[in-house]
BAMARFI-626350 format. One record per residue: x, y, z of N, C-alpha, C in turn. Coordinates in steps of 0.1 Angstrom, whole numbers, padded with zeros to 4 digits, always signed. Layout:
// BAMARFI-626350
XYZXYZXYZ...
END
This chain:
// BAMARFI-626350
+0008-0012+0000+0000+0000+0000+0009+0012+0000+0007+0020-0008+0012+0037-0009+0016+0043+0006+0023+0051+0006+0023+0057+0020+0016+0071+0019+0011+0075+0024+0002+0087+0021+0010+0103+0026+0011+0111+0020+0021+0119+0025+0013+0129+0037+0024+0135+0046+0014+0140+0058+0003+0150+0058+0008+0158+0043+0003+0169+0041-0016+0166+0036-0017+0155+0030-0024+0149+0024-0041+0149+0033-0036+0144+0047-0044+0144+0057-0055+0159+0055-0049+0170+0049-0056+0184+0046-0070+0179+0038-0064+0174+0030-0079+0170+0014-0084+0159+0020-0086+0151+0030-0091+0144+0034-0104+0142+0037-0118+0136+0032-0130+0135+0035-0137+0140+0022-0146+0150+0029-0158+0152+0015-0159+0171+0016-0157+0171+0006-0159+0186+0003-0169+0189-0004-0178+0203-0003-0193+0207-0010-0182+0218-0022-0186+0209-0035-0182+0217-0049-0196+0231-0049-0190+0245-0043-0199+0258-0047-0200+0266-0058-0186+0262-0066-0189+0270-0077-0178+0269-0086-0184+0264-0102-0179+0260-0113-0179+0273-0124-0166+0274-0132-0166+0283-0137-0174+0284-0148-0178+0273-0154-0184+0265-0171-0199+0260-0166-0204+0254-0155-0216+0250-0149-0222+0264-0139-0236+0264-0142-0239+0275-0134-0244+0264-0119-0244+0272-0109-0251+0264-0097-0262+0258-0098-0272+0266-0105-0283+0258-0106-0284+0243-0110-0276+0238-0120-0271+0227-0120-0263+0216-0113-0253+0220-0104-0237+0216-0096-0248+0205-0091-0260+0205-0083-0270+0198-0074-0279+0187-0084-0279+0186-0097-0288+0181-0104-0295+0166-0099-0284+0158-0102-0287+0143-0093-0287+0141-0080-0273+0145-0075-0267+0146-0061-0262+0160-0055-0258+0162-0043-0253+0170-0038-0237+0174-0044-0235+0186-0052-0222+0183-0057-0209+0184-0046-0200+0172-0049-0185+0171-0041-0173+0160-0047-0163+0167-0040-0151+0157-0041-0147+0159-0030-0144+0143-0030-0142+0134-0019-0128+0128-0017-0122+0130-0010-0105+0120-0006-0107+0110+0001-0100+0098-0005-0104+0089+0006-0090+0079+0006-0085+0076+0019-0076+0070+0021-0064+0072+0013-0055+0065+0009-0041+0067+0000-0044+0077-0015-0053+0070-0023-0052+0071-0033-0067+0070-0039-0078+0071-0036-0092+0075-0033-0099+0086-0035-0110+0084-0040-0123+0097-0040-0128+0095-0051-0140+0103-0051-0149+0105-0060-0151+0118-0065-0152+0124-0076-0163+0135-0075-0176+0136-0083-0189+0142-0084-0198+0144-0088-0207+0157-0087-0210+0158-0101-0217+0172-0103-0223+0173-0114-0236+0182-0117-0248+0176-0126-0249+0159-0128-0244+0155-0140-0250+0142-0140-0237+0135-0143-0229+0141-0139-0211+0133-0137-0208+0126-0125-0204+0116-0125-0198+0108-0116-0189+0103-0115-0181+0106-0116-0165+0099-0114-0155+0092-0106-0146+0086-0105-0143+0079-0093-0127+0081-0094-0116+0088-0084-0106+0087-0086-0097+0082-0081-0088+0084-0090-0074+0081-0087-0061+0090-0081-0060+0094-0069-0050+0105-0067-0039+0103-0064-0028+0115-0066-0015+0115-0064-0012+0127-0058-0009+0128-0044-0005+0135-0035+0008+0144-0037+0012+0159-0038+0023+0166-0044+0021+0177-0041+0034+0182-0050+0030+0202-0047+0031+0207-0063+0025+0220-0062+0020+0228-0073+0026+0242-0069+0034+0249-0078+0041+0261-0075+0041+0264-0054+0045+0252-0046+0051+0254-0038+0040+0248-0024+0023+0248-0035+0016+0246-0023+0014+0233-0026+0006+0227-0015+0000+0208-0012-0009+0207-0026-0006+0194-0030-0019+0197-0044-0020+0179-0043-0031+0180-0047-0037+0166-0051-0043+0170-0065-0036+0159-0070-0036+0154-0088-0043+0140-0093-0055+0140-0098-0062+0128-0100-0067+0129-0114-0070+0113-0115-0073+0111-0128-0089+0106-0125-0097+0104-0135-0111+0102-0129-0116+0093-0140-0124+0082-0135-0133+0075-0145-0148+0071-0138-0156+0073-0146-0170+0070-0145-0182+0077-0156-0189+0083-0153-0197+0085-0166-0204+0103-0159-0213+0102-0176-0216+0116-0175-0228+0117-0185-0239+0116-0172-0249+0113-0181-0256+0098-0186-0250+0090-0181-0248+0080-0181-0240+0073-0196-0230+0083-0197-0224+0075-0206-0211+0080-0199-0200+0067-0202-0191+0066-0200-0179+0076-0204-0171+0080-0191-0164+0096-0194-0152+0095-0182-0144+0102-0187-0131+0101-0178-0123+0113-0179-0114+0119-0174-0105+0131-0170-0095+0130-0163-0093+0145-0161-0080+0144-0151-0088+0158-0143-0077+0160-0134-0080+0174-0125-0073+0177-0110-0070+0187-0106-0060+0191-0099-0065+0198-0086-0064+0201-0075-0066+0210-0067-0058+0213-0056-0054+0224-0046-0048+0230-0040-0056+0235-0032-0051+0233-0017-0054+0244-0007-0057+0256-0006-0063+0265-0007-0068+0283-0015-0066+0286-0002-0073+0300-0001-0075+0309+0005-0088+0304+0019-0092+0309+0026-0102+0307+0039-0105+0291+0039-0093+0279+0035-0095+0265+0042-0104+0263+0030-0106+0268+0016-0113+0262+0005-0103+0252+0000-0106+0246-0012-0101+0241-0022-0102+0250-0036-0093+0252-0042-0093+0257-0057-0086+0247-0068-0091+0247-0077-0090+0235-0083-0090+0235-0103-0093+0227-0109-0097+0228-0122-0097+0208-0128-0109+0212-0134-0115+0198-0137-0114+0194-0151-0107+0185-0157-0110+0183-0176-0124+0169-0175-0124+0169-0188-0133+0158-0192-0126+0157-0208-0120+0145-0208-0118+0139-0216-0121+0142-0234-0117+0151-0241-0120+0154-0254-0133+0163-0252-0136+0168-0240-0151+0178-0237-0145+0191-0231-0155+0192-0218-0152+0206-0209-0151+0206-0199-0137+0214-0199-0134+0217-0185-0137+0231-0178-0132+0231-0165-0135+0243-0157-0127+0246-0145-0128+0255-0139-0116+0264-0129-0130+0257-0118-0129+0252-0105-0138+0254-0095-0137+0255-0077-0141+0257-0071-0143+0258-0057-0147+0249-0047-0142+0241-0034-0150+0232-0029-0154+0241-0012-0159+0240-0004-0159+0242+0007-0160+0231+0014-0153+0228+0028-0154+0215+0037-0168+0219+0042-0175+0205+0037-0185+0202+0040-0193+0192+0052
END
C-alpha cells in the first residue's frame, strides 16, 4: 500500500463543490449534492450535474503549495467519461482546483469542507 504523505491528511473527507466556472449552480446539485471526496491513499470520488467519477490521486506540490492530482473515470450522463484534475489548498480552508473531461469541458472550481 502507498504511503500517504502527511500533508495529504488536509484534502481528506468530502468537500461541497460551490462554484464551477463552465456550470452555473443551478445545475452543480442536479442528481446529487455536488462534491469531491478524498479517501484513504489514493481515493475519491467527484460528482456534479450528471457526472460521476471515481478517482485516482496523487498527493504533491504545485508552485510550492499541497496539491492533489487525480485522474477520474466514470460517466456523464450516463455515458461513460473520464478526466484528469487538480486542486490546491486556496485561500479561507477552500479548495481551488480545475477539472478536464476527456476530449469535452473543463472548468476552474471551488470546494468548501462540507
Amino acid at each position: 500500500m502507498a504511503k500517504v504523505p502527511a500533508f495529504a491528511k488536509a484534502f481528506a473527507g468530502r468537500w461541497r463543490i460551490v462554484e464551477m466556472d463552465v456550470w452555473d449552480n443551478d445545475v452543480l446539485d442536479l442528481v446529487e449534492q455536488a462534491h469531491l471526496t478524498f479517501e484513504g491513499a489514493a481515493g475519491g470520488e467527484i460528482a456534479f450535474g450528471a457526472l460521476k467519477g471515481f478517482l485516482d490521486v496523487r498527493y504533491g506540490a504545485r508552485d510550492g503549495a499541497a496539491c492533489a492530482e487525480f485522474s477520474w473515470q466514470g460517466y456523464d450522463d450516463n455515458d461513460p467519461a473520464c478526466g484528469r484534475g487538480w486542486v490546491i489548498i486556496g485561500t479561507a480552508g477552500r479548495l481551488v482546483g480545475h477539472f478536464f473531461i476527456h476530449n469535452a469541458d473543463h472548468s476552474g472550481f471551488v470546494c468548501e469542507p462540507d
